[in-house]
N, CA, C and O atoms as CSV, one atom per row, in Angstrom:
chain,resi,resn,atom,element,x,y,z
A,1,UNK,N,N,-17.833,7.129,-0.934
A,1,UNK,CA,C,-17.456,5.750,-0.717
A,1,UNK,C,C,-18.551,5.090,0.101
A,1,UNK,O,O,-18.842,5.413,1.252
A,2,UNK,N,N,-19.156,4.084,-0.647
A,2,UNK,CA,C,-20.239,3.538,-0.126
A,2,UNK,C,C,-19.706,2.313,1.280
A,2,UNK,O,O,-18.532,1.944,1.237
A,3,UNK,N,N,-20.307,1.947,2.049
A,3,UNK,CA,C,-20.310,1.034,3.041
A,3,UNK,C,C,-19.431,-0.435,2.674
A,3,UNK,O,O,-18.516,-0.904,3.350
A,4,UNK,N,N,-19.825,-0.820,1.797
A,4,UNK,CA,C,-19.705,-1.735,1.056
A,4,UNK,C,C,-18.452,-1.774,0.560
A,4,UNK,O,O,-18.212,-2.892,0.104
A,5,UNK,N,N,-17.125,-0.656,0.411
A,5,UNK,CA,C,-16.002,-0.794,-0.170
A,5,UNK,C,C,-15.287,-0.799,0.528
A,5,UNK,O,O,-14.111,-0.669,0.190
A,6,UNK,N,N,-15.731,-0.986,2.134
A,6,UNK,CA,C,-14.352,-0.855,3.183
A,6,UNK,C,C,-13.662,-1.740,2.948
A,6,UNK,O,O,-12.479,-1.441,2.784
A,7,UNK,N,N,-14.073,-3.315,2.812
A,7,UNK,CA,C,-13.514,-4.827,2.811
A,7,UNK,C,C,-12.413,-4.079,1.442
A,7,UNK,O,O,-11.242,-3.782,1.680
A,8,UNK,N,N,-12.975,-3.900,0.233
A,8,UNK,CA,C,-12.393,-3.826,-0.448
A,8,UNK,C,C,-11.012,-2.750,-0.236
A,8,UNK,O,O,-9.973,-3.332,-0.548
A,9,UNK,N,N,-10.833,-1.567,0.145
A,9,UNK,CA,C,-9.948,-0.873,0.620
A,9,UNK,C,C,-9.086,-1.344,1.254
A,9,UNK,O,O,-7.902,-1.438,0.930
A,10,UNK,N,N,-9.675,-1.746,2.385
A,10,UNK,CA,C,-8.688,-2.824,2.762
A,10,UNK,C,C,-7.790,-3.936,2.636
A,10,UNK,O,O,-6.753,-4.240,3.225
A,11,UNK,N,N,-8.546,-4.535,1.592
A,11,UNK,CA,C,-7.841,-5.386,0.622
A,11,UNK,C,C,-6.761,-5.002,-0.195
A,11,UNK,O,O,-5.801,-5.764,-0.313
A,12,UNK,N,N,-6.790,-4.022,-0.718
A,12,UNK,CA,C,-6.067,-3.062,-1.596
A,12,UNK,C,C,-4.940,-2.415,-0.935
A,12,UNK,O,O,-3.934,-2.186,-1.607
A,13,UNK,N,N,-4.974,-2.152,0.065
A,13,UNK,CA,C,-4.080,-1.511,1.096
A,13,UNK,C,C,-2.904,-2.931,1.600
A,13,UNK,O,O,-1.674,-2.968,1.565
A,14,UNK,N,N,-3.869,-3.926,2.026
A,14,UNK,CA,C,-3.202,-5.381,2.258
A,14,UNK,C,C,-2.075,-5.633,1.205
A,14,UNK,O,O,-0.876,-5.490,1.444
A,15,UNK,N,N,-2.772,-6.146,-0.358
A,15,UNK,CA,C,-2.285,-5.999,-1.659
A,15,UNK,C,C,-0.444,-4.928,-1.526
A,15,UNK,O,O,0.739,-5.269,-1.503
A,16,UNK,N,N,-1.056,-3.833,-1.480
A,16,UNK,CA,C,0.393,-2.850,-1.679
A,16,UNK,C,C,1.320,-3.249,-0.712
A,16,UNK,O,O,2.512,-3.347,-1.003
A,17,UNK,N,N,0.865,-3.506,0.492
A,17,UNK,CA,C,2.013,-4.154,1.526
A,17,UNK,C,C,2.422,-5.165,1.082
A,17,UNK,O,O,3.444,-5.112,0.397
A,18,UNK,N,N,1.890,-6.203,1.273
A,18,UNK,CA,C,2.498,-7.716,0.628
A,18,UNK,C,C,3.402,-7.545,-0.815
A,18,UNK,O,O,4.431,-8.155,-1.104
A,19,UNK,N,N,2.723,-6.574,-1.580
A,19,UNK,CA,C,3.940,-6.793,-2.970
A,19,UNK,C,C,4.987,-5.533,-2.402
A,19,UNK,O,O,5.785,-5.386,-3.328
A,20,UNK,N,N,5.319,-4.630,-1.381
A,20,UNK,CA,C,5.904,-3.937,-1.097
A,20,UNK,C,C,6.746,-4.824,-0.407
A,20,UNK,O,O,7.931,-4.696,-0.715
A,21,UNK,N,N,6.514,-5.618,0.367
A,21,UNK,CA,C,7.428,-6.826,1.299
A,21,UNK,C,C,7.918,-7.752,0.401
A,21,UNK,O,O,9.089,-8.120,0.493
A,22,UNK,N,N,7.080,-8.239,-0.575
A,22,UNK,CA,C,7.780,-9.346,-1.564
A,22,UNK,C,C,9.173,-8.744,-2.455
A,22,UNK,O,O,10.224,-9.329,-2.717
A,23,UNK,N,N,8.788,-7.533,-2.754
A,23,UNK,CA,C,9.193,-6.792,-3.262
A,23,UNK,C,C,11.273,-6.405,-3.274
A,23,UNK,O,O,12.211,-6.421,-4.072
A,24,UNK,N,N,10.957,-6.059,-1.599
A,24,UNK,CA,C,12.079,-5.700,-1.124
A,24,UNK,C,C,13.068,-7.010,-0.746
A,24,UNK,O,O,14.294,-6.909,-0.709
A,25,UNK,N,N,12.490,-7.994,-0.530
A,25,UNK,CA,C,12.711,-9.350,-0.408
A,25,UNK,C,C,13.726,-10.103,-1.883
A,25,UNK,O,O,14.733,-10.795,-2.032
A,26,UNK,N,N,12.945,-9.600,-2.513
A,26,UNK,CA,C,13.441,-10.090,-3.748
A,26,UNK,C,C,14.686,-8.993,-3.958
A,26,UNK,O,O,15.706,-9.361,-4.539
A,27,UNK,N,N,14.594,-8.046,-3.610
A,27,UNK,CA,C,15.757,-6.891,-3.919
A,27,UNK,C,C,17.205,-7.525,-3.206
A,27,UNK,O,O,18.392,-7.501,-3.531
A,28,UNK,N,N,16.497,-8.050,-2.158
A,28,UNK,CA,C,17.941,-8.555,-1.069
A,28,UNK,C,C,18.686,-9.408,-1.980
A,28,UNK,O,O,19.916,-9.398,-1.958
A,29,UNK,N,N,17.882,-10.313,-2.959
A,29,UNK,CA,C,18.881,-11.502,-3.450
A,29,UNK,C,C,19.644,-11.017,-4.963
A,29,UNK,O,O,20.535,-11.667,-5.510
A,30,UNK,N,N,19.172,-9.965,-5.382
A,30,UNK,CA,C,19.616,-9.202,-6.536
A,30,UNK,C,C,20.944,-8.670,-6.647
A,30,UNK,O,O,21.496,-8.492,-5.561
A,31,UNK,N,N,21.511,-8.412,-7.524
A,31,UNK,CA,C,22.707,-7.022,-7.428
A,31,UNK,C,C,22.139,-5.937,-6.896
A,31,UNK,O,O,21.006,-5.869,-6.420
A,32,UNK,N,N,23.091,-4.924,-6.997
A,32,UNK,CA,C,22.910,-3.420,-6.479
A,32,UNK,C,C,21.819,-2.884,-7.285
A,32,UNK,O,O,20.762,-2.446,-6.830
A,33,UNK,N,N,22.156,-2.951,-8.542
A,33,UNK,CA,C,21.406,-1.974,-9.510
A,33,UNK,C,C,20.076,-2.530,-9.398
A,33,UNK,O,O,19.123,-1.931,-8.898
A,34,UNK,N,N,20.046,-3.745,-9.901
A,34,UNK,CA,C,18.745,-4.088,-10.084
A,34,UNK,C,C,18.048,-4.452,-8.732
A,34,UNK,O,O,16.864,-4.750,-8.892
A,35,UNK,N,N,18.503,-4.502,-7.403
A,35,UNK,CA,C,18.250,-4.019,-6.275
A,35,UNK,C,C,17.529,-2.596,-5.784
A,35,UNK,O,O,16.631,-2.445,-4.956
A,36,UNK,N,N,18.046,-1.875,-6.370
A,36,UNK,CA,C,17.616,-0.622,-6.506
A,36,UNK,C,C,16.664,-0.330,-6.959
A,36,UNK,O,O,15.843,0.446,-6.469
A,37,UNK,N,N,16.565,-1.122,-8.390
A,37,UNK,CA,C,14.916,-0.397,-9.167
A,37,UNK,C,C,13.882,-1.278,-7.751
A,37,UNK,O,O,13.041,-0.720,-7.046
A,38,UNK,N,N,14.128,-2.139,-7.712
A,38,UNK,CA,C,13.282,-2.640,-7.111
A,38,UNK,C,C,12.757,-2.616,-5.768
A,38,UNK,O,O,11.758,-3.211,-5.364
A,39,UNK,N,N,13.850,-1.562,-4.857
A,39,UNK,CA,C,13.726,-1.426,-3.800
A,39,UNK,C,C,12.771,-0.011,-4.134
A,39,UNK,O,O,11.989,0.281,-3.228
A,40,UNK,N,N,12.767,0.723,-5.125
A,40,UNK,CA,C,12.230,2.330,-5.641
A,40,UNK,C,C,10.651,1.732,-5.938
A,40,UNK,O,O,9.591,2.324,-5.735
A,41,UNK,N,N,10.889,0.160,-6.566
A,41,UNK,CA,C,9.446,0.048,-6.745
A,41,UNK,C,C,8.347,-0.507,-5.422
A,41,UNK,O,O,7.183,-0.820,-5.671
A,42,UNK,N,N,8.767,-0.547,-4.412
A,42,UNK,CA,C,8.507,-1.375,-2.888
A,42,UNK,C,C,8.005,-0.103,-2.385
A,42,UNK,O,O,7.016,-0.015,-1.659
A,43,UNK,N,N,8.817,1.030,-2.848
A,43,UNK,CA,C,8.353,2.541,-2.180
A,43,UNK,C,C,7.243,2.992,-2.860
A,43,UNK,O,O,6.499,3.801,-2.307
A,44,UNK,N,N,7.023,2.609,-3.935
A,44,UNK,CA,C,5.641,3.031,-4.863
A,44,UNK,C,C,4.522,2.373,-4.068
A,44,UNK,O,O,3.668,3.067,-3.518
A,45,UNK,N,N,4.514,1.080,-4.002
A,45,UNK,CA,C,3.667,0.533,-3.213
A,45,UNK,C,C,3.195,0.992,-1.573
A,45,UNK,O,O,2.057,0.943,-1.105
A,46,UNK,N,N,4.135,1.328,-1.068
A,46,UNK,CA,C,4.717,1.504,0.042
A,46,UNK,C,C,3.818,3.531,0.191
A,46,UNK,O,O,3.353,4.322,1.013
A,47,UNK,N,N,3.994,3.430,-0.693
A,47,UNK,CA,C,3.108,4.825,-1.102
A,47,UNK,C,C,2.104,4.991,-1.262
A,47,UNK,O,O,1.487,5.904,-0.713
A,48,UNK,N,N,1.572,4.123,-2.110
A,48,UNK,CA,C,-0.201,3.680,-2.670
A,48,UNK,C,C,-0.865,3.407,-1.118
A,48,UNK,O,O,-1.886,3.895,-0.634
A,49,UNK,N,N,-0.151,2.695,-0.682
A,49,UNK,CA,C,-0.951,1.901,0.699
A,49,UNK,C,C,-1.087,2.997,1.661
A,49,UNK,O,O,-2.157,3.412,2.109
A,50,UNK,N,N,-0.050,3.384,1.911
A,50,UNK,CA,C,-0.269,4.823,2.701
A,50,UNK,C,C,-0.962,6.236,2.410
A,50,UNK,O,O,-1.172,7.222,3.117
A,51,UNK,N,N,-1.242,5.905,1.006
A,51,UNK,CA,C,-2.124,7.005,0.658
A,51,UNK,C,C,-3.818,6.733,0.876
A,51,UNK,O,O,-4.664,7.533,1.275
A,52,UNK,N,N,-3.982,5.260,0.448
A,52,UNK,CA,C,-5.156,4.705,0.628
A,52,UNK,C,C,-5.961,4.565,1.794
A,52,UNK,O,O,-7.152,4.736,2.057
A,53,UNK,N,N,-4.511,4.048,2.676
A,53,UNK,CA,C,-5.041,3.987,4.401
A,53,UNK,C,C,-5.598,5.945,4.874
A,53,UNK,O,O,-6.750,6.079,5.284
A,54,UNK,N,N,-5.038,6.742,4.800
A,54,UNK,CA,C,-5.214,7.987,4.956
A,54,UNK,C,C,-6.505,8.271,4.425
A,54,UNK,O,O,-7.336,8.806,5.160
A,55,UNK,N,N,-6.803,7.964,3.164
A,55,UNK,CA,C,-8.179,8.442,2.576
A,55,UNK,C,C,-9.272,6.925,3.152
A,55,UNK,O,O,-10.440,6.737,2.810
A,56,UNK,N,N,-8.684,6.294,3.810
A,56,UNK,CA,C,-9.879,5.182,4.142
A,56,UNK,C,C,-10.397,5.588,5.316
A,56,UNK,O,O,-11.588,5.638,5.623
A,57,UNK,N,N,-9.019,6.010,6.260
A,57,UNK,CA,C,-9.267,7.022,7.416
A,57,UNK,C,C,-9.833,8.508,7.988
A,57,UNK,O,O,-9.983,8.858,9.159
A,58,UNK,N,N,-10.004,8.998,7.174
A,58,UNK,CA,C,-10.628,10.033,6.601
A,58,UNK,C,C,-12.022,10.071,6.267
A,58,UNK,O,O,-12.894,10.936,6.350
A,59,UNK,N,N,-11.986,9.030,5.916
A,59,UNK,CA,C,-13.507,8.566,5.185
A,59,UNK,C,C,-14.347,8.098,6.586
A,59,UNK,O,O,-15.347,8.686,6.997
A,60,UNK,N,N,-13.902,7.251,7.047
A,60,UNK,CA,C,-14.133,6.847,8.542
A,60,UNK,C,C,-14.500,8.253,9.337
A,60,UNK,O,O,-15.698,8.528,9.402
A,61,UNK,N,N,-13.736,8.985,9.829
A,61,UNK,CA,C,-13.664,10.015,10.699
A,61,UNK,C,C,-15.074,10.908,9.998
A,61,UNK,O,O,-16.256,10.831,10.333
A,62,UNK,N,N,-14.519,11.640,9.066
A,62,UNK,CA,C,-15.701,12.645,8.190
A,62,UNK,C,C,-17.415,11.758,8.325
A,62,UNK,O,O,-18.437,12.406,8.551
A,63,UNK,N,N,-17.422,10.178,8.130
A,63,UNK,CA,C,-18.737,9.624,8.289
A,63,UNK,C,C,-19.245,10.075,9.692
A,63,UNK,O,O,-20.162,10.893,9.758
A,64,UNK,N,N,-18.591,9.492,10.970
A,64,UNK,CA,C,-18.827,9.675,12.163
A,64,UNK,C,C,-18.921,11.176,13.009
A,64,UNK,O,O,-19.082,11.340,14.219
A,65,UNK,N,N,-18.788,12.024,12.119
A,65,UNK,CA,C,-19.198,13.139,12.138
A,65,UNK,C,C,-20.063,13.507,11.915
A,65,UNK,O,O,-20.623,14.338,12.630
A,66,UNK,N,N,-20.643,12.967,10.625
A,66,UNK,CA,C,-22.038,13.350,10.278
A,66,UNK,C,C,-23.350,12.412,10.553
A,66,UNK,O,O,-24.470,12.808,10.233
């Protein structure tokens, strides 16, 4: 990961939160069911972002090592 893709990572990480918040938001005004898919899909996001932040962090740490 070159220098140059942090902005972008970050962006991307931003991205999964915001549609993870819009997300669940929109679940509140729904029924149950279709509340549900949508609260399952907030966790996908909710997942991506936390996977991304970890490998952005990582990336960080492992540089400053070397």
């Amino acid at each position: 990961m070159s220098g140059s893709n942090y902005p972008l990572k970050i962006a991307q990480i931003k991205a999964d939160l915001f549609v993870a918040k819009a997300t669940i938001e929109e679940a509140r005004k729904r029924t149950p069911s279709a509340g549900k898919y949508l609260k399952g899909q907030a966790g996908y996001h909710l997942q991506q972002a936390a996977e991304k932040l970890i490998k952005y962090r990582f990336t960080i740490l492992f540089r400053s090592l070397t």
